[in-house]
LOKOL-794631 format. One record per atom (N, C-alpha, C): residue number from 1; atom name; chain; x, y, z. Coordinates in steps of 0.05 Angstrom, whole numbers. Atoms other than C-alpha are relative to their C-alpha. Example, Ala and Ser with C-alpha at 12.3 -4.5 7.8 and 13.67 -1.06 7.14 Angstrom:
BEGIN
 resi name chain     px     py     pz
    1    N     A     18    -24      0
    1   CA     A    246    -90    156
    1    C     A     18     24      0
    2    N     A    -16    -24     -1
    2   CA     A    273    -21    143
    2    C     A    -15     22     14
# end
This chain:
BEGIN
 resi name chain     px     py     pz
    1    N     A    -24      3    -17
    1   CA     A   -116    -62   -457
    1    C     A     21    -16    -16
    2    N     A    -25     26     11
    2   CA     A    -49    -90   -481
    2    C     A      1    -17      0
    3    N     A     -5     28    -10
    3   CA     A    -35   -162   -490
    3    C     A     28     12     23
    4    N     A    -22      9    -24
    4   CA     A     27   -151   -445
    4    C     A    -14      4     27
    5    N     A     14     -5    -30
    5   CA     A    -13   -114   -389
    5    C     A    -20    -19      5
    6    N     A      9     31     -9
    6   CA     A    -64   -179   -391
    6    C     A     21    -16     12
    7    N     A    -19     19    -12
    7   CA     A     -6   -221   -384
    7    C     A     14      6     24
    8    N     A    -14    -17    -27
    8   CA     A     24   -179   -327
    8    C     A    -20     -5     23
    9    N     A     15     -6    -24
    9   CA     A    -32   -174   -290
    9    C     A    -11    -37      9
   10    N     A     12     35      3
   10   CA     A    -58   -256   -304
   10    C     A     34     -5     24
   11    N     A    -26      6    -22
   11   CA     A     19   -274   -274
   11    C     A     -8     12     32
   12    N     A     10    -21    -30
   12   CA     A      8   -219   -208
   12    C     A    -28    -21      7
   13    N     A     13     21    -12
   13   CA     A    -57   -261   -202
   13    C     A      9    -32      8
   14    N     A     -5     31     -8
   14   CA     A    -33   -331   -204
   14    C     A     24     -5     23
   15    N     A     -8     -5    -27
   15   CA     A     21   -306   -148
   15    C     A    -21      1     19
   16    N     A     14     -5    -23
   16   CA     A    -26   -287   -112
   16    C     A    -20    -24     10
   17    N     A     22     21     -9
   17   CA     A    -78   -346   -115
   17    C     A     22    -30     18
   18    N     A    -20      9     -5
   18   CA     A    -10   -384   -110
   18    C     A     11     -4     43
   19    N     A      2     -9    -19
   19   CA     A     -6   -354    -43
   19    C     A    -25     -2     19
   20    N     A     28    -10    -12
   20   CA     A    -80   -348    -18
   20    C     A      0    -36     10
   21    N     A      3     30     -6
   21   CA     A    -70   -427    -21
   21    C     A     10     -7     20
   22    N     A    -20     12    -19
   22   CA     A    -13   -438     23
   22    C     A     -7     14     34
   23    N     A     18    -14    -17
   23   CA     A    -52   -385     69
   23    C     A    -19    -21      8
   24    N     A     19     19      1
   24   CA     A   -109   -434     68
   24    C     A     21    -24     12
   25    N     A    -10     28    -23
   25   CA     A    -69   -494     90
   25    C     A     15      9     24
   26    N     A    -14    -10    -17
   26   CA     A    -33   -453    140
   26    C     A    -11     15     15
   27    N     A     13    -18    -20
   27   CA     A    -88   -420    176
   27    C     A     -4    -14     24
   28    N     A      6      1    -20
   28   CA     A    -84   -429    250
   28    C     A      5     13     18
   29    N     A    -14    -29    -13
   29   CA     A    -85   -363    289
   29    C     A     -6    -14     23
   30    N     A      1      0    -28
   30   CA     A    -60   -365    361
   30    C     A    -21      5     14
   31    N     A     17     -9    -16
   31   CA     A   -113   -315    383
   31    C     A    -20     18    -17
   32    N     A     20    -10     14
   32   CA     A   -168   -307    342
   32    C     A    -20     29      8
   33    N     A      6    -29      3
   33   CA     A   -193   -250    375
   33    C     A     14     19     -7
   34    N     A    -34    -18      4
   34   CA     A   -132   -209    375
   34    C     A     -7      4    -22
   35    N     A      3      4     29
   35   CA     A   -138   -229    301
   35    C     A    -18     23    -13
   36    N     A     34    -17      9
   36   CA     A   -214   -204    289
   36    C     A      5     31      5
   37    N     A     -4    -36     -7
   37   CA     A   -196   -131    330
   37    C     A     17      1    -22
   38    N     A    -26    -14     18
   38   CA     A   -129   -123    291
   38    C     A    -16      0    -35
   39    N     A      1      2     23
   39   CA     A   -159   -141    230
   39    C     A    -27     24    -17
   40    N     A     21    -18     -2
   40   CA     A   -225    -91    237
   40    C     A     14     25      3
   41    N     A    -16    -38     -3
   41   CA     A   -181    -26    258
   41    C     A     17      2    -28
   42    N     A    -15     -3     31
   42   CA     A   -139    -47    189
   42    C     A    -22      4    -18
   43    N     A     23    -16     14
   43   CA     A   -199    -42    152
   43    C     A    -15     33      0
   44    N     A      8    -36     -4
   44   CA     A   -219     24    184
   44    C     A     18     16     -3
   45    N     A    -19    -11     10
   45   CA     A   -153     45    168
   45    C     A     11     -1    -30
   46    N     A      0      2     33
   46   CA     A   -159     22     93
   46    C     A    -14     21     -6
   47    N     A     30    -16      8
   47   CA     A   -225     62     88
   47    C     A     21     34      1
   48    N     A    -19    -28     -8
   48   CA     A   -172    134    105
   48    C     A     18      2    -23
   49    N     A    -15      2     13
   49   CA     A   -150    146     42
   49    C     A     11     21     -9
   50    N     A     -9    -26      2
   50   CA     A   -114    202     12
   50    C     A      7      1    -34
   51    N     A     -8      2     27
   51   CA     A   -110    216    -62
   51    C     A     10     30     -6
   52    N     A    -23    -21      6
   52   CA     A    -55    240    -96
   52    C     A     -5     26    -21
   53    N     A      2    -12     26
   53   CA     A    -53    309   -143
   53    C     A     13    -15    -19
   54    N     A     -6     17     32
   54   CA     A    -53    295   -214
   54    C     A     -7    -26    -12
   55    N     A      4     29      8
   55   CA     A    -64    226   -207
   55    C     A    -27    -14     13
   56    N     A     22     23    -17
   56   CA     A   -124    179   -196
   56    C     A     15    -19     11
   57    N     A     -5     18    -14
   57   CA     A    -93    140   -148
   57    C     A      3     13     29
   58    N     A     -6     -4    -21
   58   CA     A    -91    132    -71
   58    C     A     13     -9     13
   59    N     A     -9     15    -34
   59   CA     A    -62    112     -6
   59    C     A     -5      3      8
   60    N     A      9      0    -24
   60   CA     A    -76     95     56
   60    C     A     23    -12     24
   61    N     A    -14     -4    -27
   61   CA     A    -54     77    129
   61    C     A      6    -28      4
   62    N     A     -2     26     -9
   62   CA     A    -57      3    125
   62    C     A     12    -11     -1
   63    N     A    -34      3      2
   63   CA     A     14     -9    104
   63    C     A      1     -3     28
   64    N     A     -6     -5    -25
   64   CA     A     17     10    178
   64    C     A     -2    -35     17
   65    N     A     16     27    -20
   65   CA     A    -25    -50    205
   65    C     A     14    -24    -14
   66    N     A    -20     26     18
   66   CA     A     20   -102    146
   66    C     A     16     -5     12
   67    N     A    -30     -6    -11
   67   CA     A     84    -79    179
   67    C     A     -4    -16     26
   68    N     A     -3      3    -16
   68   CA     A     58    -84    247
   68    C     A    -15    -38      4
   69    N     A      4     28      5
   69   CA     A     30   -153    228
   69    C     A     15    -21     -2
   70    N     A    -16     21      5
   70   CA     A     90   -180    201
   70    C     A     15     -7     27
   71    N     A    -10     15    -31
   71   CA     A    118   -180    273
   71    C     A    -13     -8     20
   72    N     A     10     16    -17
   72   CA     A     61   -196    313
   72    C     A    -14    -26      0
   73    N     A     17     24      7
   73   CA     A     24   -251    278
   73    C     A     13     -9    -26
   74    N     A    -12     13     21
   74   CA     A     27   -307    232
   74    C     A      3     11    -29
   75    N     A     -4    -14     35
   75   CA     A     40   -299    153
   75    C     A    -26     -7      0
   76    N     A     21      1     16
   76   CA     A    -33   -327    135
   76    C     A    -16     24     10
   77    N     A      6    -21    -10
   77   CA     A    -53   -275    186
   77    C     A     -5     26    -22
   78    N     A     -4    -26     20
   78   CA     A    -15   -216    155
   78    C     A     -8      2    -25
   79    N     A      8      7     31
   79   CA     A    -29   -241     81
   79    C     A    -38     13      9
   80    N     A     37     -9     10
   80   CA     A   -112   -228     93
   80    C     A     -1     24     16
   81    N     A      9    -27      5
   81   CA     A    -98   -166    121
   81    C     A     12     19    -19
   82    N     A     -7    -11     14
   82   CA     A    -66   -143     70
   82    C     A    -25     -3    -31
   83    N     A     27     10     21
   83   CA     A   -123   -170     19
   83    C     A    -15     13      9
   84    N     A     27    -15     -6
   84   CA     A   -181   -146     59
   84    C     A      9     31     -7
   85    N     A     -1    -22      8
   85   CA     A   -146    -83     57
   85    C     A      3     13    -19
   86    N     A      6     -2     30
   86   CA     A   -137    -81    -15
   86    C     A    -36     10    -16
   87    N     A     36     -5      9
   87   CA     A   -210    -93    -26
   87    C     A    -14     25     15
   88    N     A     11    -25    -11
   88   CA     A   -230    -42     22
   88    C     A      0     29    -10
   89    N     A     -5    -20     11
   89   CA     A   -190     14     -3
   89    C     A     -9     -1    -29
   90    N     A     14     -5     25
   90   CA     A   -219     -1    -82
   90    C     A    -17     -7     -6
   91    N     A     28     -3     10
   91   CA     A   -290     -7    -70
   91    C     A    -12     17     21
   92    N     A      0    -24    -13
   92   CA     A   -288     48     -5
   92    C     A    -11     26    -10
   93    N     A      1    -33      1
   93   CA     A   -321    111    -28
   93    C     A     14      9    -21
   94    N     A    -14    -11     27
   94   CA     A   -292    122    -97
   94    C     A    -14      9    -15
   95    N     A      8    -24     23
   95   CA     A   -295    174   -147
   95    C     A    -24     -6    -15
   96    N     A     15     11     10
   96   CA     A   -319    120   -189
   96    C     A     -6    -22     -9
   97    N     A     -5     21     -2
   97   CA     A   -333     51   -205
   97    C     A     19    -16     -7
   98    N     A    -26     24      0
   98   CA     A   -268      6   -204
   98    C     A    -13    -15    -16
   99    N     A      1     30     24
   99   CA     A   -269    -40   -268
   99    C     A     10    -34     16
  100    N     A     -8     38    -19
  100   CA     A   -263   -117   -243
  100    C     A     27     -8      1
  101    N     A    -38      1      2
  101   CA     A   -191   -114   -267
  101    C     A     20      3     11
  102    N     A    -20    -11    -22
  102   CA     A   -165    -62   -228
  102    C     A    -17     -8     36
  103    N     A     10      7    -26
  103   CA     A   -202    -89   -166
  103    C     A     26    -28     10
  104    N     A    -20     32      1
  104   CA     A   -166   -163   -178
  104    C     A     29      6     -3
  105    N     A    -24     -7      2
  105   CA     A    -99   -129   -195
  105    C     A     10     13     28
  106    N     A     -1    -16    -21
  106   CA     A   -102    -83   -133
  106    C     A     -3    -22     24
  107    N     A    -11     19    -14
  107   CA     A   -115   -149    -88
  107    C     A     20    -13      0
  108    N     A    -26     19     -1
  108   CA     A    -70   -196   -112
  108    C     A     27     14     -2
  109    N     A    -22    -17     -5
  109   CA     A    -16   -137   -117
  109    C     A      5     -4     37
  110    N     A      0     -8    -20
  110   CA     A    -27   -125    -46
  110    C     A      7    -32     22
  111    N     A     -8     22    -23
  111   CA     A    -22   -204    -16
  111    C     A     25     -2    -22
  112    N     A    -32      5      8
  112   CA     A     43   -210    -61
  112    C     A     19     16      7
  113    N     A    -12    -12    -12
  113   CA     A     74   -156    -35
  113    C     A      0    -10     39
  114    N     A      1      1    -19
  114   CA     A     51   -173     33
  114    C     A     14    -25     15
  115    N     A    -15     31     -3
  115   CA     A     70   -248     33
  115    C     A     33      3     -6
  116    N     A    -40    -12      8
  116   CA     A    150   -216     -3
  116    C     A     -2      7     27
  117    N     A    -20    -11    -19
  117   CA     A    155   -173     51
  117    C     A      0    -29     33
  118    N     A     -4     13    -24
  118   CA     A    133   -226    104
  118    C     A     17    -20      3
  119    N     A    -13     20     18
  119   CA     A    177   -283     71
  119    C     A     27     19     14
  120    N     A    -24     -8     -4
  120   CA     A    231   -233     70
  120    C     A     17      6     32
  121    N     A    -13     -9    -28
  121   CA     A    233   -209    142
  121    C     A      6    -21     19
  122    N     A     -4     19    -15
  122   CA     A    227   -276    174
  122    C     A     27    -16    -14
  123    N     A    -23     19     10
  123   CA     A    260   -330    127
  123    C     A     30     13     -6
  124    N     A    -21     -6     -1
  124   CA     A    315   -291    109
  124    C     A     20      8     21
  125    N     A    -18     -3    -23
  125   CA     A    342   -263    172
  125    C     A      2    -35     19
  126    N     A      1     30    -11
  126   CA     A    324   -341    195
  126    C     A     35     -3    -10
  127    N     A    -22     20     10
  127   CA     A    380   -363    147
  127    C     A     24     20      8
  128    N     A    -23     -2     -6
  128   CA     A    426   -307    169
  128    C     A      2     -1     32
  129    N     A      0     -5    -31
  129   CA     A    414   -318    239
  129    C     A     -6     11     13
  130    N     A     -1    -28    -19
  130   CA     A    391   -253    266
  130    C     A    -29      3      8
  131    N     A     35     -5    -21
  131   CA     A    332   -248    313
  131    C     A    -15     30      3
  132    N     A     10    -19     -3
  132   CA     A    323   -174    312
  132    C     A    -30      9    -12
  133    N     A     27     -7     10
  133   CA     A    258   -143    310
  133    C     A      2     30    -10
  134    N     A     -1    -32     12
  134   CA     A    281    -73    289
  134    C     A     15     -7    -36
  135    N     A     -9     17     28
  135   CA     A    319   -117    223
  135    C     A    -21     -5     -4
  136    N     A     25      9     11
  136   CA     A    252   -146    216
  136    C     A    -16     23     -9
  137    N     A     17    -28      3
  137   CA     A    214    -78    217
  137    C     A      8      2    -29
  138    N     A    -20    -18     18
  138   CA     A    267    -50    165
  138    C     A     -4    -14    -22
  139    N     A      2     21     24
  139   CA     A    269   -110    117
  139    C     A    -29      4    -12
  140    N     A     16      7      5
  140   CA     A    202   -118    117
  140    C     A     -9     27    -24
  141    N     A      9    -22     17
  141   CA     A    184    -45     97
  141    C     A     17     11    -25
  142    N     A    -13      0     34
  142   CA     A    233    -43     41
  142    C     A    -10     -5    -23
  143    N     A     10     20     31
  143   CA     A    211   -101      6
  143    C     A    -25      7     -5
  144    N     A     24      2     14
  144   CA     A    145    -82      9
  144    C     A     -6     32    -16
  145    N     A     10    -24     10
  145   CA     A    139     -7     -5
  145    C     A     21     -2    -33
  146    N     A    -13     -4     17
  146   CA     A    196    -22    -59
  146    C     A    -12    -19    -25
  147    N     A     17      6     15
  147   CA     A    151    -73    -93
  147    C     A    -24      2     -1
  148    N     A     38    -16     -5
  148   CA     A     86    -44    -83
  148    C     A     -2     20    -20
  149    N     A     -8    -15     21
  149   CA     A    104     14   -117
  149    C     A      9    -14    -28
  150    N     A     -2     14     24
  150   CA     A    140    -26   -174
  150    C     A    -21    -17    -13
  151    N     A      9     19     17
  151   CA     A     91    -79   -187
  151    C     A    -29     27    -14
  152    N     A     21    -23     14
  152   CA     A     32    -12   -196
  152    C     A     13     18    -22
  153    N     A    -10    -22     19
  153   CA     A     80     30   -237
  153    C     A      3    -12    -22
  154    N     A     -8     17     27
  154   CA     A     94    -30   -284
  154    C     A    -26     -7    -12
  155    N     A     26      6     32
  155   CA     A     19    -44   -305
  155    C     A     -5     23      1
  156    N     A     14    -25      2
  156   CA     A      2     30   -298
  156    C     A     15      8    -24
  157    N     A    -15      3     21
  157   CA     A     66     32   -352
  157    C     A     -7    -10    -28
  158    N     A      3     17     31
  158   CA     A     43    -29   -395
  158    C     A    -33      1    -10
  159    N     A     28    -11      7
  159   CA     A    -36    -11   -394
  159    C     A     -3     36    -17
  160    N     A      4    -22      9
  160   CA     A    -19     62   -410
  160    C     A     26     19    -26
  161    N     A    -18    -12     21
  161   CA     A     41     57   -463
  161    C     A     17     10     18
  162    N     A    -14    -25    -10
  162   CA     A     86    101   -419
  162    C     A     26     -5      9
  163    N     A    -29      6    -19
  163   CA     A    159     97   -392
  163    C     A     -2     -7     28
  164    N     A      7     11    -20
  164   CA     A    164     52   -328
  164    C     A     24     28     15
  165    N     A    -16    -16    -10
  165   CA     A    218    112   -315
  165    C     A     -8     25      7
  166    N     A     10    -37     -3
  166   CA     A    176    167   -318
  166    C     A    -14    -12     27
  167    N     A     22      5    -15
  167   CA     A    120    131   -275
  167    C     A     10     -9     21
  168    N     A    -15     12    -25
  168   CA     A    163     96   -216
  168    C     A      2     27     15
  169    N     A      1    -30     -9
  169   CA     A    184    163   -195
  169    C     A     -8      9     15
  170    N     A     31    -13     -2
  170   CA     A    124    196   -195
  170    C     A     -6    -11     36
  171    N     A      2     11    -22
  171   CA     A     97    150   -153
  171    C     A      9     -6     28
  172    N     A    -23     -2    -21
  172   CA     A    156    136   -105
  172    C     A     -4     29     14
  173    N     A      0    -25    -13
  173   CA     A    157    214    -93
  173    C     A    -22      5     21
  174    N     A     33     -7     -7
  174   CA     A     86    217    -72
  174    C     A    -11    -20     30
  175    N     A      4     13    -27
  175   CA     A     90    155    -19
  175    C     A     24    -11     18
  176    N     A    -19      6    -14
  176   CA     A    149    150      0
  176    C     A      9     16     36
  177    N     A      8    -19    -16
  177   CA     A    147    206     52
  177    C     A    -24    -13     22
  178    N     A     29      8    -20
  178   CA     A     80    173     87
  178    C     A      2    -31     -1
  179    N     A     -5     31     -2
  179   CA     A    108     94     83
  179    C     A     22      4     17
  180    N     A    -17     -5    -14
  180   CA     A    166    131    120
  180    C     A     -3      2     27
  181    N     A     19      2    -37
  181   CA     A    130    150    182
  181    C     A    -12    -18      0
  182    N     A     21     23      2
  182   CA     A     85    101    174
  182    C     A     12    -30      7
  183    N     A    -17     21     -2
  183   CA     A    145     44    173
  183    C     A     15     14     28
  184    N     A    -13    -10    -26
  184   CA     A    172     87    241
  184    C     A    -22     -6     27
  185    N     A     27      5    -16
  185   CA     A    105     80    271
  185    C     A     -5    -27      6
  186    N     A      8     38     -4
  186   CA     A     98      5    254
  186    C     A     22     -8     18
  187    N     A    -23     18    -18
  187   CA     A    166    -10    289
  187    C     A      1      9     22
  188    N     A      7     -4    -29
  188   CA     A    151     27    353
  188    C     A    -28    -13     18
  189    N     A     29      8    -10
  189   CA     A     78     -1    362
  189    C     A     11    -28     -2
  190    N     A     -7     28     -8
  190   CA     A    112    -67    351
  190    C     A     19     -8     23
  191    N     A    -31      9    -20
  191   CA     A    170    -66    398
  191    C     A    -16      7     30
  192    N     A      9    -10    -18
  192   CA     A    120    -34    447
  192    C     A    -31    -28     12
  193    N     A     10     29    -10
  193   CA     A     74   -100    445
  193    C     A      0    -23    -19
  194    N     A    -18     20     12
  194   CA     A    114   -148    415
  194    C     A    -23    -33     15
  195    N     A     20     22     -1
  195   CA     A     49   -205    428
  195    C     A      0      0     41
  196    N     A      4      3    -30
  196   CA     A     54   -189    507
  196    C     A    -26     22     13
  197    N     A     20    -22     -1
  197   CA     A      7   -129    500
  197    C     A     -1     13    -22
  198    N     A      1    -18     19
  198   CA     A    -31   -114    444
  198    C     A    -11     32      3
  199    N     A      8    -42    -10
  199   CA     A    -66    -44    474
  199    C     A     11     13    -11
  200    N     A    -20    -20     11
  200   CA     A     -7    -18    464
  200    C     A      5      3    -28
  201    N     A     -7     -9     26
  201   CA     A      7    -35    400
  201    C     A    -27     20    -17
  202    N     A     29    -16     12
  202   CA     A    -69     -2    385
  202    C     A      3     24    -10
  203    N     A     -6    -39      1
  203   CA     A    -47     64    401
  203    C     A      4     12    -14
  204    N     A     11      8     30
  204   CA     A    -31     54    338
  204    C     A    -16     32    -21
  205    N     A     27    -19     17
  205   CA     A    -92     84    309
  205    C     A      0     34      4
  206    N     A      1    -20     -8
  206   CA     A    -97    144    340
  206    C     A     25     27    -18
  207    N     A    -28    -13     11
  207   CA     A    -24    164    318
  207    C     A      5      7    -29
  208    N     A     -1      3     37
  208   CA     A    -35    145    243
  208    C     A    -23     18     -9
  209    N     A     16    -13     12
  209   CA     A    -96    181    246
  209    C     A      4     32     -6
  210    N     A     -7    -23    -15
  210   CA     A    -66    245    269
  210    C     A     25      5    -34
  211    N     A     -8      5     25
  211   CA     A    -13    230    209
  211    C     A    -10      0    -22
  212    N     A     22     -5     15
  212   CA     A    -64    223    159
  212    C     A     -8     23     -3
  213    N     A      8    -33      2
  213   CA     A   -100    283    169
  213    C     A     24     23     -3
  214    N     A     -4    -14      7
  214   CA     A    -43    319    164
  214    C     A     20      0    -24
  215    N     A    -18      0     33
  215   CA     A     -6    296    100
  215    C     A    -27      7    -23
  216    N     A     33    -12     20
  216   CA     A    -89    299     71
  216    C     A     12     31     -1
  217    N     A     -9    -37      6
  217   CA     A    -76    373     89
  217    C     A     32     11    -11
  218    N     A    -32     -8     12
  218   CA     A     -1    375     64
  218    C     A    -15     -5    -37
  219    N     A     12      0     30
  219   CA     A    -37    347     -8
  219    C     A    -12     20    -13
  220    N     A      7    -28     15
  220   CA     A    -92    396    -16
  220    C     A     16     20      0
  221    N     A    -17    -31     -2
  221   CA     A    -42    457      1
  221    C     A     14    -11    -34
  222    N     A    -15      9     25
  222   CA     A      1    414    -65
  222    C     A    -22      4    -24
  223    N     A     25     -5     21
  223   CA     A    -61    405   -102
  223    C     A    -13     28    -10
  224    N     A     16    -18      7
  224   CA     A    -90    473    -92
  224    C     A     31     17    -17
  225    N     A    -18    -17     20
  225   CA     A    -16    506   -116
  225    C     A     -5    -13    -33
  226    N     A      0     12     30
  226   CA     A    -18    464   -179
  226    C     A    -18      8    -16
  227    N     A     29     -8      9
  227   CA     A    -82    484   -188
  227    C     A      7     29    -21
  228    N     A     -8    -33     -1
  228   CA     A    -58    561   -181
  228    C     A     12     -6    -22
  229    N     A    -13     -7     15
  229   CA     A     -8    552   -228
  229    C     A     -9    -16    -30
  230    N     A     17     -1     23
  230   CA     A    -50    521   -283
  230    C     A    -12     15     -8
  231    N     A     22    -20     -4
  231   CA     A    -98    571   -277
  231    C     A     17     25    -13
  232    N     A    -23    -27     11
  232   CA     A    -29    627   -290
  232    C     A      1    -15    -19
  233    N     A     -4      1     26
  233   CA     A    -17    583   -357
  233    C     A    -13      3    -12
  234    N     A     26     -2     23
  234   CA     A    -78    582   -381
  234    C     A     -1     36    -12
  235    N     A      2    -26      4
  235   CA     A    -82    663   -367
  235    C     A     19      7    -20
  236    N     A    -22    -10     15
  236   CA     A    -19    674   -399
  236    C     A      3     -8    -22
  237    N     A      3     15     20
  237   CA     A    -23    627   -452
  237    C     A    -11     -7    -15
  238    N     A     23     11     16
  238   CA     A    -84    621   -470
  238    C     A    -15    -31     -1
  239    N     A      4     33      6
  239   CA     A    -84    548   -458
  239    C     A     16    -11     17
  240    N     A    -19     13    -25
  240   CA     A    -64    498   -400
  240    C     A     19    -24    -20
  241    N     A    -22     20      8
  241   CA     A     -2    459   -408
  241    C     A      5    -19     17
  242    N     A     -2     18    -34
  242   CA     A     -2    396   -356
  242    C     A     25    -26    -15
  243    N     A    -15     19      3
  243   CA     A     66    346   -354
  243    C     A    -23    -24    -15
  244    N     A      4     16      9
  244   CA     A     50    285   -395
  244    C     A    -19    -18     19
  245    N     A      4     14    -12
  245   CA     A     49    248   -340
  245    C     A    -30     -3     20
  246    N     A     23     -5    -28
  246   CA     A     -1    277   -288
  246    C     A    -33      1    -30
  247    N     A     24     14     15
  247   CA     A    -55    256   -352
  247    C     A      4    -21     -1
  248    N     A      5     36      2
  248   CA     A    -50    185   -339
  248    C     A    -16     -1     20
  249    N     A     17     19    -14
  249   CA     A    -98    137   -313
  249    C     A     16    -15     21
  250    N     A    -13      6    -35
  250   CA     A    -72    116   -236
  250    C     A    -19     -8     19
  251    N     A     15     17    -24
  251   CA     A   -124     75   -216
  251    C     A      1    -23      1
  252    N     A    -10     30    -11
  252   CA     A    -92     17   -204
  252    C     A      6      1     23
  253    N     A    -20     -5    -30
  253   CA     A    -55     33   -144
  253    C     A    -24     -4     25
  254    N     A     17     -9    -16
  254   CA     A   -110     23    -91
  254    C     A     -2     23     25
# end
């Protein structure tokens, strides 16, 4: 591996431990059960993953449960569900065994994004004054799908040589679409039990699951054309020709 992509990824850790600390002196949930459910259906919603053609890498639904975290509960809260669900989704039922690297990069990616976006939606609208919870939704899911994506495309970039211009993209194209609903979902399940009833916000599950299954089935239909039309170059050609890109290594991204 590169010295830069060590040093990239060592930094992304020391945010993150940076963070895991201030979590630690700042743990005191309201309603610890609340907590335990919400934080068990995010895990079972980590475990739902969906991997992309071309690329070893996945997503999942748990973005959902971050979002709807950052408005119902505290930051040390939201911060460990965004960790657990890190860890879940890259040792879940994979292809194949996750190197220790990309395990530790794929957490501490996931509470630094999670702690930005929660940072962003509270403190900042704090300082401009604005109490909205549909601003909070909005903020939140910016900052995080917009550095989530960036901080994976930049060691997937500096581990694999490659243009951070080709690879942002890529990526972006592929989740942007399912962080979209997914960030429409979080801000109705929040506004719908905004800490007065969580049930509602549960419902949740059901909805994302239903979502899920059918972007899984929007993939393979992608996957199986790509397929098809490998299969016509090879015939015609004698020999497959695949973008640069869709041969990279993309298992960072959990």
């Amino acid at each position: 591996m590169p010295s830069l992509a060590k040093a990239y990824i060592a930094t992304i850790s020391v945010l993150a431990t940076a963070v895991l600390t201030v979590v630690a002196f700042r743990w005191n949930p309201e309603n610890l059960g609340h907590f335990v459910l919400f934080f068990a259906l995010a895990m079972l919603a980590s475990a739902m993953k969906i991997r992309l053609p071309g690329f070893k890498t996945t997503i999942s639904t748990n973005f959902v449960f971050i979002l709807i975290g950052i408005a119902l509960f505290s930051f040390s809260e939201t911060v460990l569900i965004g960790l657990g669900g890190a860890l879940v989704q890259s040792l879940w039922k994979t292809q194949k065994q996750p190197k220790p690297v990309q395990v530790l990069f794929n957490g501490a990616c996931l509470t630094v994004c999670t702690a930005a976006a929660f940072w962003a939606s509270h403190s900042v609208l704090a300082l401009l004054g604005w109490s909205s919870l549909t601003a909070m939704m909005v903020l939140g899911a910016c900052v995080y799908v917009l550095l989530n994506t960036g901080l994976v495309s930049l060691v997937i970039s500096l581990a694999e040589r490659c243009s951070l211009k080709q690879v942002w993209p890529s990526c972006y194209e592929w989740t942007f679409p399912y962080f979209l609903v997914g960030a429409a979902v979080a801000g109705l399940a929040s506004a719908a039990g905004h800490r007065s009833n969580l049930g509602l916000t549960l419902l949740v599950v059901p909805v994302m699951y239903s979502v899920y299954v059918y972007y899984k089935m929007h993939i393979v239909r992608v996957a199986t054309t790509i397929a098809s039309a490998a299969k016509a170059r090879i015939m015609f050609w004698g020999k497959e020709i695949l973008p640069a890109a869709r041969q990279k290594n993309m298992l960072w991204a959990p």
